[in-house]
Each structure stands twice: as structure tokens, then as C-alpha cells.
CHARMM internal coordinates of N, CA and C (Angstrom, degrees):
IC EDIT
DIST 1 N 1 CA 1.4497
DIST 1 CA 1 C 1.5246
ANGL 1 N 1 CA 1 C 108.41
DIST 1 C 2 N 1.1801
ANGL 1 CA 1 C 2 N 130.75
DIHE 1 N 1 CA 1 C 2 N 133.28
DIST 2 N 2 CA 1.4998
ANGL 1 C 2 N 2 CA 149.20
DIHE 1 CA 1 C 2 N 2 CA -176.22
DIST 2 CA 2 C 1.5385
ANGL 2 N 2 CA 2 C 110.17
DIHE 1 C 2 N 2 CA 2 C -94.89
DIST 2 C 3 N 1.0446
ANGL 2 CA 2 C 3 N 107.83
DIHE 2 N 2 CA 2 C 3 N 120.70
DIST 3 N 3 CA 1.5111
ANGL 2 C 3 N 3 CA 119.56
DIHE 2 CA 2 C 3 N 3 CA -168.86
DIST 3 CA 3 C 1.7834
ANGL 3 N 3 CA 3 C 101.97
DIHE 2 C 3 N 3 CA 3 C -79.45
DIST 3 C 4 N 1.0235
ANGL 3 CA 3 C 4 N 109.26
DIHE 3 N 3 CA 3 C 4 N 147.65
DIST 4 N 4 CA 1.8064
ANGL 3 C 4 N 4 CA 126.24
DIHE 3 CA 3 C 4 N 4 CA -164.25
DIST 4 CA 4 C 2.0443
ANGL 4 N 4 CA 4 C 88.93
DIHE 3 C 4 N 4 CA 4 C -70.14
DIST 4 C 5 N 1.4422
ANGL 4 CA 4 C 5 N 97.58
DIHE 4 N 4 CA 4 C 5 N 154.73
DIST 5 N 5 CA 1.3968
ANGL 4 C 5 N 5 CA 104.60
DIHE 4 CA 4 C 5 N 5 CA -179.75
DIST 5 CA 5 C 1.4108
ANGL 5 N 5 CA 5 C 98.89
DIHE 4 C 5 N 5 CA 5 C -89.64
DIST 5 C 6 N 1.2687
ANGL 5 CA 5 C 6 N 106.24
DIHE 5 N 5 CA 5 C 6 N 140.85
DIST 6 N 6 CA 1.6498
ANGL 5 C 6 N 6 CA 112.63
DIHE 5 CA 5 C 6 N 6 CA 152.34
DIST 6 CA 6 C 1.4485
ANGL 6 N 6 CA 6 C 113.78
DIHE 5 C 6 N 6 CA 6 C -25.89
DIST 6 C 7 N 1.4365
ANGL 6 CA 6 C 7 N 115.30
DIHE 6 N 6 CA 6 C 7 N 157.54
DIST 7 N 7 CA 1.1833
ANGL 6 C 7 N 7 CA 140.06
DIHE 6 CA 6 C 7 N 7 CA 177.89
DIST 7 CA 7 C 1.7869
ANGL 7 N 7 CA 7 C 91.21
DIHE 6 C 7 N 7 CA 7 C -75.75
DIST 7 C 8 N 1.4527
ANGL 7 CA 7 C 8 N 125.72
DIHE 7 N 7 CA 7 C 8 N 150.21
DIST 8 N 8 CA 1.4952
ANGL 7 C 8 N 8 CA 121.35
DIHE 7 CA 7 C 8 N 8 CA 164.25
DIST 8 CA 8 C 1.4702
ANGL 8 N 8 CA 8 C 117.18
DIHE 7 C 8 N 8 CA 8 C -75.96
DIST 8 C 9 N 1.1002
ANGL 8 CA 8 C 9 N 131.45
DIHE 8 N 8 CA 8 C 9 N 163.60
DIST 9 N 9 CA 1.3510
ANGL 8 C 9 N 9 CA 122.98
DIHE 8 CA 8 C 9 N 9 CA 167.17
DIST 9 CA 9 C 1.5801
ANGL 9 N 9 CA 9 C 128.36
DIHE 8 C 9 N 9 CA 9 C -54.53
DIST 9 C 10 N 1.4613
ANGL 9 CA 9 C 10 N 109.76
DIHE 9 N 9 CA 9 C 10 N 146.37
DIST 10 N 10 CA 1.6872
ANGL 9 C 10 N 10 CA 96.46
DIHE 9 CA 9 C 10 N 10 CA 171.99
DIST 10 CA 10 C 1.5040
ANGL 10 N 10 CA 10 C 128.11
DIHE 9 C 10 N 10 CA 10 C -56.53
DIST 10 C 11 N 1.0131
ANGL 10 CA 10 C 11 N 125.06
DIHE 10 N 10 CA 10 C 11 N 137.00
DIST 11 N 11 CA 2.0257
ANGL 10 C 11 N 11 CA 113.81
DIHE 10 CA 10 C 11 N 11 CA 164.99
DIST 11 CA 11 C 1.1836
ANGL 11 N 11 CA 11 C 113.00
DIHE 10 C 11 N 11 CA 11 C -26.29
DIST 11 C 12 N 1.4483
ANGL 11 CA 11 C 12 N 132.11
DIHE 11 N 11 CA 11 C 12 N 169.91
DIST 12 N 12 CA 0.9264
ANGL 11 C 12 N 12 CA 106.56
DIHE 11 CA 11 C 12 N 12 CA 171.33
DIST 12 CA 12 C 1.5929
ANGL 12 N 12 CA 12 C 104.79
DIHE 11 C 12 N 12 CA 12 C -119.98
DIST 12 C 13 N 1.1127
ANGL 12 CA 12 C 13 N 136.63
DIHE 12 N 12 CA 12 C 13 N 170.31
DIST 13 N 13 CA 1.5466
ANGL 12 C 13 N 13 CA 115.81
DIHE 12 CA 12 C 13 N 13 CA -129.70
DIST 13 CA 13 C 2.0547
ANGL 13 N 13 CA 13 C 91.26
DIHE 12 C 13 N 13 CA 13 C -99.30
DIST 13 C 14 N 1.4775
ANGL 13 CA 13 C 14 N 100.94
DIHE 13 N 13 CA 13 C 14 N 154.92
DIST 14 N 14 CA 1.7619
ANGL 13 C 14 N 14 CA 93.10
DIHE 13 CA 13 C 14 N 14 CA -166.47
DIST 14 CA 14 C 1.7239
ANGL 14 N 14 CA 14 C 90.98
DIHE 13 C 14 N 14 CA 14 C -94.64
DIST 14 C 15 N 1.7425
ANGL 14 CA 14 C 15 N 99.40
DIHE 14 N 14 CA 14 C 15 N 171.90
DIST 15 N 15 CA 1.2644
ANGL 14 C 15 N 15 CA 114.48
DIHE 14 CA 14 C 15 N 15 CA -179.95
DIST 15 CA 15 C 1.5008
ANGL 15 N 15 CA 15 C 105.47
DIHE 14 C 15 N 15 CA 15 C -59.59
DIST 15 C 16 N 1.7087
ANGL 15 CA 15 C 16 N 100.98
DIHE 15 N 15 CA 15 C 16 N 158.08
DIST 16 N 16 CA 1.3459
ANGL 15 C 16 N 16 CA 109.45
DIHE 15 CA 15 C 16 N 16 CA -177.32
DIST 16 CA 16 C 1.3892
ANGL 16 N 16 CA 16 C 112.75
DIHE 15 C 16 N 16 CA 16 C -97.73
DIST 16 C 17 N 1.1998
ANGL 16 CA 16 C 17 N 114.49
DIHE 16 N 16 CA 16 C 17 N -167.32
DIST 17 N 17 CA 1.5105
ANGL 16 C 17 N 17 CA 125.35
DIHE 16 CA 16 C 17 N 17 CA -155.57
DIST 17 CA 17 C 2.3586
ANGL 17 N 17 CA 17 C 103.20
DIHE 16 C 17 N 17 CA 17 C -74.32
DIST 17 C 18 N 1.6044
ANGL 17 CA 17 C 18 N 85.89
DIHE 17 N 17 CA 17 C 18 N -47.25
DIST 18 N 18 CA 1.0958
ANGL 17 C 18 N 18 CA 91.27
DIHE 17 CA 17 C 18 N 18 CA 156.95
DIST 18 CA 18 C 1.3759
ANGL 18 N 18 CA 18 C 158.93
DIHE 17 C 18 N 18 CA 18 C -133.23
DIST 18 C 19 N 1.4820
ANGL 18 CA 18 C 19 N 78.27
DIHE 18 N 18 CA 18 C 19 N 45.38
DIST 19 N 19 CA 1.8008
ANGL 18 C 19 N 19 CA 108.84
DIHE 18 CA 18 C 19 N 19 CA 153.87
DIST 19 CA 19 C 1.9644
ANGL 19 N 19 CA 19 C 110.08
DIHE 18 C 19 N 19 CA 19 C -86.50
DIST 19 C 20 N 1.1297
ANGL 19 CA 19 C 20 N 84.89
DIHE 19 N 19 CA 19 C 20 N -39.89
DIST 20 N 20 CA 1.6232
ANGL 19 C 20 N 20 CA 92.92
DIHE 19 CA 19 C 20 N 20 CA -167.01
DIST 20 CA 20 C 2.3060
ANGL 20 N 20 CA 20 C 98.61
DIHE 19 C 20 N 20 CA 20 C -68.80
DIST 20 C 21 N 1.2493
ANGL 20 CA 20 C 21 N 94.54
DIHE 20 N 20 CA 20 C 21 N -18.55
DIST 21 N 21 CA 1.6947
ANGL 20 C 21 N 21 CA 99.94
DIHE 20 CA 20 C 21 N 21 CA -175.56
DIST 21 CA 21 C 1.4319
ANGL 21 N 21 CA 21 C 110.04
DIHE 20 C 21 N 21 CA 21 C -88.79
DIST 21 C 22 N 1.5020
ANGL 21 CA 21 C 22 N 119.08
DIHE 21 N 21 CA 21 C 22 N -27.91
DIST 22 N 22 CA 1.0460
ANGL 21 C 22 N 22 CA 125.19
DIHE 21 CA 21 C 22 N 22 CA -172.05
DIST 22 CA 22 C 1.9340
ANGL 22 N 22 CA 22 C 107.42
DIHE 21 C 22 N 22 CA 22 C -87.66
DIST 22 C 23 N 1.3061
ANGL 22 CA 22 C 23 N 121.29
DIHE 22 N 22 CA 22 C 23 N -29.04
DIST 23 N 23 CA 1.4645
ANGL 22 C 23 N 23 CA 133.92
DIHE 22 CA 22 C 23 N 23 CA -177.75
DIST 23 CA 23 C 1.8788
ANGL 23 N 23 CA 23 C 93.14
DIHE 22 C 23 N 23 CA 23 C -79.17
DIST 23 C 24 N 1.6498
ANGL 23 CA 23 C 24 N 119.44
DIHE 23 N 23 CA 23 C 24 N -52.78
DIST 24 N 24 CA 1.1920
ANGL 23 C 24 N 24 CA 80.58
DIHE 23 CA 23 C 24 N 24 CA 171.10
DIST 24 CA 24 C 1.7080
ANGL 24 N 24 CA 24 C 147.11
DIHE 23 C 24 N 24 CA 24 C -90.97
DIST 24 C 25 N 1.7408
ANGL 24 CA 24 C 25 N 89.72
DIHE 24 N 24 CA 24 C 25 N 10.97
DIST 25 N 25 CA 1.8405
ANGL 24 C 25 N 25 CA 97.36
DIHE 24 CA 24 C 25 N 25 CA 167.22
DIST 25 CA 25 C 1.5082
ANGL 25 N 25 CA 25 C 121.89
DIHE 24 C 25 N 25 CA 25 C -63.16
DIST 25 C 26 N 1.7671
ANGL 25 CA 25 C 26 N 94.91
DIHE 25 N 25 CA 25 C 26 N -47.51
DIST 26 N 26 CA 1.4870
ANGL 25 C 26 N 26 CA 94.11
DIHE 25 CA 25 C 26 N 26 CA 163.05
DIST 26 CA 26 C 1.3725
ANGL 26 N 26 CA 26 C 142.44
DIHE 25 C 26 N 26 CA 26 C -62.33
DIST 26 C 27 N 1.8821
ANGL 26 CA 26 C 27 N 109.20
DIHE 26 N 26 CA 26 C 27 N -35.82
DIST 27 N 27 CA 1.3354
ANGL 26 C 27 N 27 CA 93.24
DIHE 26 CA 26 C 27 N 27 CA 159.17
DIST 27 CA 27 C 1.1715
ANGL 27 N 27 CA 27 C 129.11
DIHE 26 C 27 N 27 CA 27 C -59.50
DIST 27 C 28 N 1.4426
ANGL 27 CA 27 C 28 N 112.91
DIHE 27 N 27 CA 27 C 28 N -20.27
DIST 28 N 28 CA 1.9083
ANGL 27 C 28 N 28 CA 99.03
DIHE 27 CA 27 C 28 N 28 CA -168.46
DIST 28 CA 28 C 1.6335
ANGL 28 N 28 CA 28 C 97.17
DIHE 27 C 28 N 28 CA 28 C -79.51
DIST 28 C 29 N 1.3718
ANGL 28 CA 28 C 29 N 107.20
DIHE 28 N 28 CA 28 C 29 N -58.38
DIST 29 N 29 CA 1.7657
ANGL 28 C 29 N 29 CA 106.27
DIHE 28 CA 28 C 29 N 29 CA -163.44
DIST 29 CA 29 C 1.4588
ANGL 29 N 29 CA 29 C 112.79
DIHE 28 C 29 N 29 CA 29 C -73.85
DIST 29 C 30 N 1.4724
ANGL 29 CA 29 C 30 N 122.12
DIHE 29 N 29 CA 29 C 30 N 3.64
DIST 30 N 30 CA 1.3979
ANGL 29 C 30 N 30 CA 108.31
DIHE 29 CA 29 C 30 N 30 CA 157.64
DIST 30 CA 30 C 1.3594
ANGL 30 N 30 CA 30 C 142.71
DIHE 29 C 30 N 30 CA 30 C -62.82
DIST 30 C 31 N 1.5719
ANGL 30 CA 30 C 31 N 96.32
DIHE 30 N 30 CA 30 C 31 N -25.18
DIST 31 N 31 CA 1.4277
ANGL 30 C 31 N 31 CA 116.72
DIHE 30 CA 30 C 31 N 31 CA -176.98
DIST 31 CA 31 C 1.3018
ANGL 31 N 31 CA 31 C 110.71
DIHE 30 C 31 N 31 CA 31 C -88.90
DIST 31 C 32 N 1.0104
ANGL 31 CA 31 C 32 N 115.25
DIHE 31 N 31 CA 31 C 32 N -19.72
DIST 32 N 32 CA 1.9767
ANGL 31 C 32 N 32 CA 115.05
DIHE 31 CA 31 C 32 N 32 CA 179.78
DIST 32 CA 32 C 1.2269
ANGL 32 N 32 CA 32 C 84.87
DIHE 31 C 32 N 32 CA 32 C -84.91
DIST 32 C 33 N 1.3016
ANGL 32 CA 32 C 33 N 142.97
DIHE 32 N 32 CA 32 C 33 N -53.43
DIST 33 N 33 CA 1.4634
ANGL 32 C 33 N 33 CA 147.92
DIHE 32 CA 32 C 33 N 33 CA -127.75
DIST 33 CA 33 C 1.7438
ANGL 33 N 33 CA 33 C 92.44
DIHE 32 C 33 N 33 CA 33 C -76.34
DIST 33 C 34 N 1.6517
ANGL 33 CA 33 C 34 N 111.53
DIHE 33 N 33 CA 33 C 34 N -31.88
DIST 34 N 34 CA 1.4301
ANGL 33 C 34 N 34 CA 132.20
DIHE 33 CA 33 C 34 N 34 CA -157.39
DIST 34 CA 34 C 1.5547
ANGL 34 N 34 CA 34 C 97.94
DIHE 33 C 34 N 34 CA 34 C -65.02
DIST 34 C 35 N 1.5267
ANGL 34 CA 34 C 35 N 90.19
DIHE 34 N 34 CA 34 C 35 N -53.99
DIST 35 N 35 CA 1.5395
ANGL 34 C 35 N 35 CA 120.58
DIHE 34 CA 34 C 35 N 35 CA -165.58
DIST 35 CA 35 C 1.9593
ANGL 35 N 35 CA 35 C 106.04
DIHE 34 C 35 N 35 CA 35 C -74.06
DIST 35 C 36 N 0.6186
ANGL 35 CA 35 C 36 N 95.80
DIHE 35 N 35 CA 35 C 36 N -16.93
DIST 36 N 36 CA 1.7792
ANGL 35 C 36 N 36 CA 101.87
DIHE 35 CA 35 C 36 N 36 CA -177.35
DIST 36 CA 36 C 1.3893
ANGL 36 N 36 CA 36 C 108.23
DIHE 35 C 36 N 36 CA 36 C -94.10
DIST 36 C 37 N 1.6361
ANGL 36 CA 36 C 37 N 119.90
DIHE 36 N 36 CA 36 C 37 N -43.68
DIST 37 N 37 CA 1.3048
ANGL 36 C 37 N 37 CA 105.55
DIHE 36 CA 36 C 37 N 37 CA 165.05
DIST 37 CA 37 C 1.2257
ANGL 37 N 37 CA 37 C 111.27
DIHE 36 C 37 N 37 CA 37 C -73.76
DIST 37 C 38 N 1.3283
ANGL 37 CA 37 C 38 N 134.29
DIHE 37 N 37 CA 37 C 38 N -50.66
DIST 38 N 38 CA 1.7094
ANGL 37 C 38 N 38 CA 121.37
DIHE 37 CA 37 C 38 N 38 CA -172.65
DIST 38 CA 38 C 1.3770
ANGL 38 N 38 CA 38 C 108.95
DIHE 37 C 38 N 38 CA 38 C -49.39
DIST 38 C 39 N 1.8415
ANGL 38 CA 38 C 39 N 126.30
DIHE 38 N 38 CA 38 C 39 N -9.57
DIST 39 N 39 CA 1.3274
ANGL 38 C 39 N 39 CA 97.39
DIHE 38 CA 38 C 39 N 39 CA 175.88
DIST 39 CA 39 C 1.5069
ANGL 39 N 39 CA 39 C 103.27
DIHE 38 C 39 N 39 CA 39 C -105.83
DIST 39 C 40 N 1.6176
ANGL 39 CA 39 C 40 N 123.00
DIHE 39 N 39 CA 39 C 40 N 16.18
DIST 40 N 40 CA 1.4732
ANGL 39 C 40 N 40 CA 112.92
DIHE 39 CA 39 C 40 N 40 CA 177.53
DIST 40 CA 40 C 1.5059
ANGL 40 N 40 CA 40 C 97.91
DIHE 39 C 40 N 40 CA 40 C -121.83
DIST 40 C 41 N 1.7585
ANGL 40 CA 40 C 41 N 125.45
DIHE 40 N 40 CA 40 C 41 N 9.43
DIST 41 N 41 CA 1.3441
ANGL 40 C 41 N 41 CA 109.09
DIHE 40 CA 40 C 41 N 41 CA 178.25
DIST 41 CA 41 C 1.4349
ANGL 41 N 41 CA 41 C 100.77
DIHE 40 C 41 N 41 CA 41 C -138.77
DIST 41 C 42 N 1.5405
ANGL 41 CA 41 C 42 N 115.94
DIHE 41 N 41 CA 41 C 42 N -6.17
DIST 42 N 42 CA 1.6494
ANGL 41 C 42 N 42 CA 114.99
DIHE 41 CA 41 C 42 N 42 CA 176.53
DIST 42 CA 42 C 1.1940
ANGL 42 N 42 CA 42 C 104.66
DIHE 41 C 42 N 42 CA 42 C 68.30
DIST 42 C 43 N 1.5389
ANGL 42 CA 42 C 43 N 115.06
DIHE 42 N 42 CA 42 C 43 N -151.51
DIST 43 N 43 CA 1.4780
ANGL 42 C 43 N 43 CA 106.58
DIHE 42 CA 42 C 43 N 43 CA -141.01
DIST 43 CA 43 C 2.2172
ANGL 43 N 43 CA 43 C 104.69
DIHE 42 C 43 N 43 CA 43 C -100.24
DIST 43 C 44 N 1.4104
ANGL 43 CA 43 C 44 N 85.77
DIHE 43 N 43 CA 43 C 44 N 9.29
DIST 44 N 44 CA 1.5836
ANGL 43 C 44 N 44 CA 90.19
DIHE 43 CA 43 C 44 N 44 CA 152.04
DIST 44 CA 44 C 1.0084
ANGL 44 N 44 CA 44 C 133.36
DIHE 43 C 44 N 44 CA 44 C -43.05
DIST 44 C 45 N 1.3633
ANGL 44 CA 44 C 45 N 112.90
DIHE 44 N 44 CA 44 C 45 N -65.93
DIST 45 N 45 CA 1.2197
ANGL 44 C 45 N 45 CA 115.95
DIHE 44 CA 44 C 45 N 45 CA 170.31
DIST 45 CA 45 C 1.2854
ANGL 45 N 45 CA 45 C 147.27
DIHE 44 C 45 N 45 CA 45 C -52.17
DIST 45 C 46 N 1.7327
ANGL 45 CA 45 C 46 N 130.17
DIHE 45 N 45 CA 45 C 46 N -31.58
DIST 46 N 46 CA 0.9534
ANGL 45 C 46 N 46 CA 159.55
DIHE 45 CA 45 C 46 N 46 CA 138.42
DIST 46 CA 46 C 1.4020
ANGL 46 N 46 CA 46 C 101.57
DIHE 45 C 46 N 46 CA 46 C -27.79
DIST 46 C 47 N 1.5440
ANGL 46 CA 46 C 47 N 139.25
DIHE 46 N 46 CA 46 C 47 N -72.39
DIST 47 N 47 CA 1.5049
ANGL 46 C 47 N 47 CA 135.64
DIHE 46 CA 46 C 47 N 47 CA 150.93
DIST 47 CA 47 C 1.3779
ANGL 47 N 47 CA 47 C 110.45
DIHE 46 C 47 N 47 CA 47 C -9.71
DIST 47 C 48 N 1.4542
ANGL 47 CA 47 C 48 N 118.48
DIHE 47 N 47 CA 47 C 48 N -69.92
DIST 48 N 48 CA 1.2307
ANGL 47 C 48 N 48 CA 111.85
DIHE 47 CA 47 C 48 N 48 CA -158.98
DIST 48 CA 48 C 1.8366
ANGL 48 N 48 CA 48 C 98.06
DIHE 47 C 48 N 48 CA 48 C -63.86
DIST 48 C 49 N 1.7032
ANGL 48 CA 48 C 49 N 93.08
DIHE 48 N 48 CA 48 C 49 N -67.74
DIST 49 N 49 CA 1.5311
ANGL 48 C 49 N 49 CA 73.54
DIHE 48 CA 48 C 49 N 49 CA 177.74
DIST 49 CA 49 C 1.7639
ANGL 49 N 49 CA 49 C 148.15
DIHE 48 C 49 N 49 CA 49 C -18.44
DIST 49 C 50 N 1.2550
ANGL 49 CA 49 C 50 N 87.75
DIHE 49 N 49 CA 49 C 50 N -62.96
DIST 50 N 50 CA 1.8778
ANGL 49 C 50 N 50 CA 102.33
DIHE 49 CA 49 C 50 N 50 CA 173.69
DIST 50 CA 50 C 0.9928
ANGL 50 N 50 CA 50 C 97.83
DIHE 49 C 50 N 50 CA 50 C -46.35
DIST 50 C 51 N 1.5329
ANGL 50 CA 50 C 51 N 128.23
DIHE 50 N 50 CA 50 C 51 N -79.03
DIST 51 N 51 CA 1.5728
ANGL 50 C 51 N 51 CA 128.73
DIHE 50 CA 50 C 51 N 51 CA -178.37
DIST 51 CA 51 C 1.5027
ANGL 51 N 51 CA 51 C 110.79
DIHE 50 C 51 N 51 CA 51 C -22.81
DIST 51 C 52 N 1.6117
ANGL 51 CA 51 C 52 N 120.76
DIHE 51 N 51 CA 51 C 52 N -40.39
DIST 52 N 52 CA 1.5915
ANGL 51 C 52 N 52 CA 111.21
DIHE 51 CA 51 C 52 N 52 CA -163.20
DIST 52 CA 52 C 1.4360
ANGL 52 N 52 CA 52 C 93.08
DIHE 51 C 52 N 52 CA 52 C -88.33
DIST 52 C 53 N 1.1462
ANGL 52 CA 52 C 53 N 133.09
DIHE 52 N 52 CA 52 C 53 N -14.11
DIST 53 N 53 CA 1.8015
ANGL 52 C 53 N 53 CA 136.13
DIHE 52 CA 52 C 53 N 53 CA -152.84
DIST 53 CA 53 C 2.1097
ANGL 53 N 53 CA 53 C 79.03
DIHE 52 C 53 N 53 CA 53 C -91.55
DIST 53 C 54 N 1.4708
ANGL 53 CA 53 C 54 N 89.62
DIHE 53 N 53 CA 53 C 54 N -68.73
DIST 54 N 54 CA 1.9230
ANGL 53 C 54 N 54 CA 83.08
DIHE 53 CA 53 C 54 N 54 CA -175.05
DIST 54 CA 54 C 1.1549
ANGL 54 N 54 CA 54 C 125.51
DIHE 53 C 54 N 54 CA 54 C -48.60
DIST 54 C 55 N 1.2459
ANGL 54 CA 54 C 55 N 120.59
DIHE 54 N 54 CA 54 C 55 N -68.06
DIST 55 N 55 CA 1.8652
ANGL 54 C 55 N 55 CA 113.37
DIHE 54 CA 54 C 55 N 55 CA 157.10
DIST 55 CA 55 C 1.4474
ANGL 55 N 55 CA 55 C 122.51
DIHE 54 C 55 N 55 CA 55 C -20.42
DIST 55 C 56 N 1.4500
ANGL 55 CA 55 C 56 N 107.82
DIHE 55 N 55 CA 55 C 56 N -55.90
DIST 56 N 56 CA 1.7138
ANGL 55 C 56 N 56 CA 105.56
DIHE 55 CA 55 C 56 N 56 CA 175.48
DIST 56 CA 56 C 1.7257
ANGL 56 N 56 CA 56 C 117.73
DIHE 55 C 56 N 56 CA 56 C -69.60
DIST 56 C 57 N 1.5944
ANGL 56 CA 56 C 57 N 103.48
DIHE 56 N 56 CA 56 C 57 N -26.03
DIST 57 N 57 CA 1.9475
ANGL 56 C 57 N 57 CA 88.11
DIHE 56 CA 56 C 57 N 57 CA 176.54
DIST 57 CA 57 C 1.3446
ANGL 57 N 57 CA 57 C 100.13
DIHE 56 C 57 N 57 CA 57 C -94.05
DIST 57 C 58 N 1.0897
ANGL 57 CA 57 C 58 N 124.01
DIHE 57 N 57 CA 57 C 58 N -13.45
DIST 58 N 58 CA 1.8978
ANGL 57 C 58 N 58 CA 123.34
DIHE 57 CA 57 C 58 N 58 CA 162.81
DIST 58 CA 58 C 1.6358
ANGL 58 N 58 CA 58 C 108.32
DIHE 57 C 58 N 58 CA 58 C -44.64
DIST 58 C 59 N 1.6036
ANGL 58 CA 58 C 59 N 97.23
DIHE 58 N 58 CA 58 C 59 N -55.95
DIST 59 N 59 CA 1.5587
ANGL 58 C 59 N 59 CA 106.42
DIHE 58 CA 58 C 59 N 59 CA -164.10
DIST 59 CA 59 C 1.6302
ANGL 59 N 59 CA 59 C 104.63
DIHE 58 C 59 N 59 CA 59 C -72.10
DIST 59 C 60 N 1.3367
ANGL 59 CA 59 C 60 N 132.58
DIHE 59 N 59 CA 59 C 60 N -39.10
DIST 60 N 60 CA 1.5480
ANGL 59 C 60 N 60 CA 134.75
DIHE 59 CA 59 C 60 N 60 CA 176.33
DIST 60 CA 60 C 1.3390
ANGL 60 N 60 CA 60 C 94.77
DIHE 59 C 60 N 60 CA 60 C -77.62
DIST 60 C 61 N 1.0499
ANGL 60 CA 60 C 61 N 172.48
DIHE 60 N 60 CA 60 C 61 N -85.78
DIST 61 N 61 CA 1.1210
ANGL 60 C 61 N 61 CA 145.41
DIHE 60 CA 60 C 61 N 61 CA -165.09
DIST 61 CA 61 C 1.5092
ANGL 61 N 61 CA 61 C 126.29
DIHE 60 C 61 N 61 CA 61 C -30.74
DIST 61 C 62 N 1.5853
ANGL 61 CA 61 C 62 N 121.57
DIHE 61 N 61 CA 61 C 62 N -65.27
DIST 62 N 62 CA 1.1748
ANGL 61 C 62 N 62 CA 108.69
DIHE 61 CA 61 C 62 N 62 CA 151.64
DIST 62 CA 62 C 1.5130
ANGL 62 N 62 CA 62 C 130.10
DIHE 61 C 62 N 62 CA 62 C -39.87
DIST 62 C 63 N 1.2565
ANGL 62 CA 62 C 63 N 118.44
DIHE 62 N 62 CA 62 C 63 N -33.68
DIST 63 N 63 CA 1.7272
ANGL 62 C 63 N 63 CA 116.09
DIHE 62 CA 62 C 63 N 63 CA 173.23
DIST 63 CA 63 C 1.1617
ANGL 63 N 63 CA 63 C 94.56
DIHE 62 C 63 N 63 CA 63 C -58.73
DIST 63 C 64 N 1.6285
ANGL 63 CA 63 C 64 N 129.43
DIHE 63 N 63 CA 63 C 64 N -68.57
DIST 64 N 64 CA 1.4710
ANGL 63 C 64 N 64 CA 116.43
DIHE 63 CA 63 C 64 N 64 CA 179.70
DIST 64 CA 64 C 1.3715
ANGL 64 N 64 CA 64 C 134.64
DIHE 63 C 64 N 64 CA 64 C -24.59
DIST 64 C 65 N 1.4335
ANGL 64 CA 64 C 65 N 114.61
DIHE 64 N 64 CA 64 C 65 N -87.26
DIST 65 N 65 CA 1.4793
ANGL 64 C 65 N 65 CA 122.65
DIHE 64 CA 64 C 65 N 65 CA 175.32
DIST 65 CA 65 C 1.2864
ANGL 65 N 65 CA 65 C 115.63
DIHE 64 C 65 N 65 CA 65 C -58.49
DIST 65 C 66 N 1.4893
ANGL 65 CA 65 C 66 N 138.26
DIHE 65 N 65 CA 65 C 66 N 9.80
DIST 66 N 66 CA 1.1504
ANGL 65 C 66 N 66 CA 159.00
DIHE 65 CA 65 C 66 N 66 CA 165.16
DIST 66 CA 66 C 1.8584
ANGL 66 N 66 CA 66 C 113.66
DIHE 65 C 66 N 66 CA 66 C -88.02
DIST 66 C 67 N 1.2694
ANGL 66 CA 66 C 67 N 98.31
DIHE 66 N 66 CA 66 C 67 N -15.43
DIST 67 N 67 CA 1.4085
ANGL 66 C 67 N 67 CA 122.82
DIHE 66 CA 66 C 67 N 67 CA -172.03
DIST 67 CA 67 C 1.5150
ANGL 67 N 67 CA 67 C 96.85
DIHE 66 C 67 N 67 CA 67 C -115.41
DIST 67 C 68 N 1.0377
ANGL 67 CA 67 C 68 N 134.32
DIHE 67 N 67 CA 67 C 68 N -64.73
DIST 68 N 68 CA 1.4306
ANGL 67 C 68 N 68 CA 127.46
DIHE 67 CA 67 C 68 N 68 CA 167.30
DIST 68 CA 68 C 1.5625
ANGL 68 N 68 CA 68 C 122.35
DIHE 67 C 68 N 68 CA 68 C -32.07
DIST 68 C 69 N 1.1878
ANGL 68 CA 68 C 69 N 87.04
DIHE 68 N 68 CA 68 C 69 N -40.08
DIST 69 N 69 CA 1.6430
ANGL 68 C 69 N 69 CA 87.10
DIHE 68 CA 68 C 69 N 69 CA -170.53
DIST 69 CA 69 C 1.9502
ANGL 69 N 69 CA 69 C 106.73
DIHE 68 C 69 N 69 CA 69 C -87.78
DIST 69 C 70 N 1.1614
ANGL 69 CA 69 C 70 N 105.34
DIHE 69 N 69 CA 69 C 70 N -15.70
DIST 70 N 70 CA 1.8608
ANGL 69 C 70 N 70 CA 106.79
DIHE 69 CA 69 C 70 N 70 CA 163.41
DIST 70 CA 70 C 1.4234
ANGL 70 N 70 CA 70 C 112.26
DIHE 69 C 70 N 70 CA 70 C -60.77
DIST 70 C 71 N 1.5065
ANGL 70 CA 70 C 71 N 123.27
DIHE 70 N 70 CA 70 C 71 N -31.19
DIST 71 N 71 CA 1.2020
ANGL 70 C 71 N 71 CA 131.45
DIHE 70 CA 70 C 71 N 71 CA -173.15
DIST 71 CA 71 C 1.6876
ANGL 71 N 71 CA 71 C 120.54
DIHE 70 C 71 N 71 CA 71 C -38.41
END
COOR INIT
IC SEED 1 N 1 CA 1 C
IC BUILD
């Protein structure tokens, strides 16, 4: 006799009303926010940016193949 399967896991629970309000304030006013400093700090800023864009696809990549290798 074969014993019954586990129950599956619960969902896991979705974003709330204002999580979902707060992700799209930031998308909108990030991009002006972008644009407002590049016109009070020039092309400084853009540096920093890139720098944070490379660090971050540095860091998801390692999440990736870091994930491959759990496989």
C-alpha cells in the first residue's frame, strides 16, 4: 500500500495593495529624479549610475550560475 502524497505547498502570498502603489511611484519618479540630477550634477552622475547598473548585472549573474550549480 502507497502512502498518500503530501499536501503541496501554500502560494506564496502576492504583493499588497500598497506594495504594488509604492513600486509604481518609484518607477515613475525615478526617471525624472534621473533627469533632474543630470541637469544639477552633469555627467557625474551617469558614472555613478553605470557603476550601480554594473555591480548589479555582476551581482545577478553570479545569482544565476550560483543557481545552476544548486541544480
Amino acid at each position: 500500500m502507497t502512502e498518500p502524497l503530501p499536501p503541496p505547498p501554500p502560494a506564496p502570498p502576492g504583493m499588497s495593495w500598497g506594495a504594488r502603489f509604492w513600486l509604481v511611484v518609484v518607477i515613475l519618479i525615478g526617471p525624472a529624479y534621473l533627469l533632474w540630477m543630470t541637469g544639477v550634477e552633469g555627467r557625474r552622475l551617469w558614472i555613478v549610475v553605470g557603476l550601480i547598473f554594473l555591480i548589479a548585472g555582476f551581482a545577478s549573474l553570479a545569482h544565476w550560475l550560483m543557481g545552476l550549480t544548486r541544480r
